[in-house]
SERO-4910 file (N, C-alpha, C, O; in steps of 0.05 Angstrom, whole numbers):
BEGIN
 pado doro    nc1    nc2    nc3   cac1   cac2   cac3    cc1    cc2    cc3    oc1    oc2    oc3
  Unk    A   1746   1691   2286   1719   1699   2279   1703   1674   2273   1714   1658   2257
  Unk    A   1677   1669   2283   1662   1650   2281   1650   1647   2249   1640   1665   2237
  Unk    A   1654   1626   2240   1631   1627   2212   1603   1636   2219   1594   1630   2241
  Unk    A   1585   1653   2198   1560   1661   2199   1540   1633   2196   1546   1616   2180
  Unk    A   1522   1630   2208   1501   1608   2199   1477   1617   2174   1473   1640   2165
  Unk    A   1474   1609   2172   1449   1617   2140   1425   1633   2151   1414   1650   2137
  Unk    A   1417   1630   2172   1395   1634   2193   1404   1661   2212   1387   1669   2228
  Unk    A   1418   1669   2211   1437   1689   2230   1408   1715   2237   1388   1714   2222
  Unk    A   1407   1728   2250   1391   1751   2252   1393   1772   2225   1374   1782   2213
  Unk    A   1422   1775   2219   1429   1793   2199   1432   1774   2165   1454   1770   2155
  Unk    A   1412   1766   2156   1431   1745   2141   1418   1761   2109   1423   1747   2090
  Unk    A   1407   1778   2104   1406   1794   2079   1434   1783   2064   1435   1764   2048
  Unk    A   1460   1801   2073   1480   1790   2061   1485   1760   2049   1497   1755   2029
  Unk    A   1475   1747   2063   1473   1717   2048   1456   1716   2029   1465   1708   2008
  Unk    A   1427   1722   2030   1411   1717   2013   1412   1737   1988   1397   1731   1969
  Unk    A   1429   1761   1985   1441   1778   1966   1468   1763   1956   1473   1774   1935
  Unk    A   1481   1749   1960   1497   1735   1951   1486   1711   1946   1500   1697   1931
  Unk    A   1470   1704   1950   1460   1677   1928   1441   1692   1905   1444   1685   1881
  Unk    A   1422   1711   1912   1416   1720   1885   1431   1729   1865   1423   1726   1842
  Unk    A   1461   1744   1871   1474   1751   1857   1488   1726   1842   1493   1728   1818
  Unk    A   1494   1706   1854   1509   1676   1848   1489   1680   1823   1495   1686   1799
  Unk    A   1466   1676   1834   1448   1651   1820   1450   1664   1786   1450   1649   1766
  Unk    A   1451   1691   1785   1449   1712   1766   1469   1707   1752   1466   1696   1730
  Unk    A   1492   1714   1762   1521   1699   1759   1522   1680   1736   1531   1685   1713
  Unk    A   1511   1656   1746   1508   1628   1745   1489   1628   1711   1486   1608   1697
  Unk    A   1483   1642   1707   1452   1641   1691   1463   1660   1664   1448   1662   1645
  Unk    A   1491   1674   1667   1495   1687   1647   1501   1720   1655   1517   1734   1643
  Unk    A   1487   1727   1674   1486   1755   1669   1508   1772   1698   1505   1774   1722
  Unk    A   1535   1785   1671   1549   1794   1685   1531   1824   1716   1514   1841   1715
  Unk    A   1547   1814   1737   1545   1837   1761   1541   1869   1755   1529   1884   1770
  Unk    A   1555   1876   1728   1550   1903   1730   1530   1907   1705   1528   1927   1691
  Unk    A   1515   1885   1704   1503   1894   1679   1472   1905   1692   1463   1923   1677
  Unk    A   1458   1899   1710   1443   1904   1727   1443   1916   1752   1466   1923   1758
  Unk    A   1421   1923   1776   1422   1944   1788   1394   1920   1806   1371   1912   1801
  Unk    A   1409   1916   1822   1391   1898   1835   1368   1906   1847   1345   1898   1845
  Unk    A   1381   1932   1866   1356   1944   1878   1329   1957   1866   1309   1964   1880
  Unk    A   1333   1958   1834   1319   1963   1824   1293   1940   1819   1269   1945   1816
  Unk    A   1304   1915   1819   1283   1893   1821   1270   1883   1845   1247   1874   1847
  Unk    A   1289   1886   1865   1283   1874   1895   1288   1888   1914   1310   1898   1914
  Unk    A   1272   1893   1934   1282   1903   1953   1293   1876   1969   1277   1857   1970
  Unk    A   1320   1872   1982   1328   1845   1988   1323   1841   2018   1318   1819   2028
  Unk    A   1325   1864   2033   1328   1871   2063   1291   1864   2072   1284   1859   2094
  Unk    A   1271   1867   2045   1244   1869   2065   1237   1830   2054   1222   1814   2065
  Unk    A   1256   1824   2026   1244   1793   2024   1263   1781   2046   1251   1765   2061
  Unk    A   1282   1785   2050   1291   1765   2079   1275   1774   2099   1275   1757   2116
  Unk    A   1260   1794   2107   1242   1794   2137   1218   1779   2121   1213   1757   2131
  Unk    A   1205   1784   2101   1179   1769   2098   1187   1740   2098   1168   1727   2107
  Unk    A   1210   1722   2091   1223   1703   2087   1223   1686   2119   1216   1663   2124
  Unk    A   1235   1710   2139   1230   1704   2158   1218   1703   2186   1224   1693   2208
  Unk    A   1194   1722   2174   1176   1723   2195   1148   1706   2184   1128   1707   2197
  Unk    A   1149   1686   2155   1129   1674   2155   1134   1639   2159   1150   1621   2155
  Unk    A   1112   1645   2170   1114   1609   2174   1101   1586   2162   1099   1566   2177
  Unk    A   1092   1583   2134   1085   1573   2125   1106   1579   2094   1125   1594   2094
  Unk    A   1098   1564   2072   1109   1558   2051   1108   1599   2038   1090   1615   2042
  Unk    A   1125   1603   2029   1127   1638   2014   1142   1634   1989   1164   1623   1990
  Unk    A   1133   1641   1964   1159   1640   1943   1148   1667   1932   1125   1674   1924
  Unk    A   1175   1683   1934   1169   1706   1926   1195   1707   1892   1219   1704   1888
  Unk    A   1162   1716   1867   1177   1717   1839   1189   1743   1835   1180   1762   1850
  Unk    A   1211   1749   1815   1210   1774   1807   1228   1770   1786   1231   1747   1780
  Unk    A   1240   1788   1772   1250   1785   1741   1277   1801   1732   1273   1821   1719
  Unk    A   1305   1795   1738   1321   1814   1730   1332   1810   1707   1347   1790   1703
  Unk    A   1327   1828   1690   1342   1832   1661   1337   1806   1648   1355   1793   1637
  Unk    A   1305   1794   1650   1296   1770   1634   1306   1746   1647   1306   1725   1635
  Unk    A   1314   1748   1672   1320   1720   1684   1299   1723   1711   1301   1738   1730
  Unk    A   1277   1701   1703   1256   1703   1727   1266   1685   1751   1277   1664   1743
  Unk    A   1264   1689   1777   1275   1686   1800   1254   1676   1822   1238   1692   1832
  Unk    A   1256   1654   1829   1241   1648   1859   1248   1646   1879   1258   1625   1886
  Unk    A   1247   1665   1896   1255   1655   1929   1243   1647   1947   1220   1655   1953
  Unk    A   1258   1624   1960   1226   1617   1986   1252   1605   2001   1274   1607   1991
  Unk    A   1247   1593   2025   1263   1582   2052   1290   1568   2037   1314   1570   2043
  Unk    A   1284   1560   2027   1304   1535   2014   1329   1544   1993   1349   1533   1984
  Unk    A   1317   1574   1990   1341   1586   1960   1330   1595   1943   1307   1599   1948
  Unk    A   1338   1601   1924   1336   1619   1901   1339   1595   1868   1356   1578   1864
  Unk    A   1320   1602   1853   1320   1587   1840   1309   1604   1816   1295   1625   1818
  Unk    A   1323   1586   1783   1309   1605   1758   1283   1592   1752   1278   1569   1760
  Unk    A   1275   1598   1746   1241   1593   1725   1246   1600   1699   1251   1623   1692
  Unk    A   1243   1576   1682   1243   1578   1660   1221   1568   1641   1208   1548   1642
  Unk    A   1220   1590   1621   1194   1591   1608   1181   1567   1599   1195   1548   1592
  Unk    A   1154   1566   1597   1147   1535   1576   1142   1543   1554   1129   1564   1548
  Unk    A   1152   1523   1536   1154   1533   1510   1126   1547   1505   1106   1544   1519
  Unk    A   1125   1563   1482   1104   1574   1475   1084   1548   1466   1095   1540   1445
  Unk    A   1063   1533   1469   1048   1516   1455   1045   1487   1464   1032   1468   1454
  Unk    A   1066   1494   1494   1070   1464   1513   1036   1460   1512   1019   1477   1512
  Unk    A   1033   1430   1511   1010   1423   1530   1000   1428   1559   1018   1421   1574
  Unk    A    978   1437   1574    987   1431   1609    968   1398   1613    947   1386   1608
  Unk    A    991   1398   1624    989   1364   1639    997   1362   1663    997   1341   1675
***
């Protein structure tokens, strides 16, 4: 069986396994959340890949805010309450 490429026609499964990693990664056990309830994952990989310009799509599970765009999945973390903007 061939390895999958990241890009594959079908590649939801990949990009649901890095959000789940990333979740993982950040503290929050797999069964403590209900993913579909935050994301639909199947319509951000088509918007993901039918746009052609820069896309980061935010959203928030169980207090861990989430960015996706071409490149991966990434946390956002708050600024402190009282930061300066600079």
């Amino acid at each position: 069986m061939a390895p999958s490429t990241p890009r594959d026609s079908d590649t939801s499964p990949d990009l649901l396994v890095e959000i789940v990693e990333t979740l993982e990664a950040h503290g929050l056990a797999s069964d403590s959340y209900q993913l579909h309830d935050a994301v639909d994952v199947e319509a951000l990989e088509q918007l993901l890949a039918s746009s052609a310009g820069d896309v980061e799509v935010r959203f928030t599970v169980e207090g861990i805010q989430l960015a996706v765009t071409h490149d991966g999945v990434d946390v956002l973390l708050d600024e402190p309450a009282g930061a300066p903007d600079q």
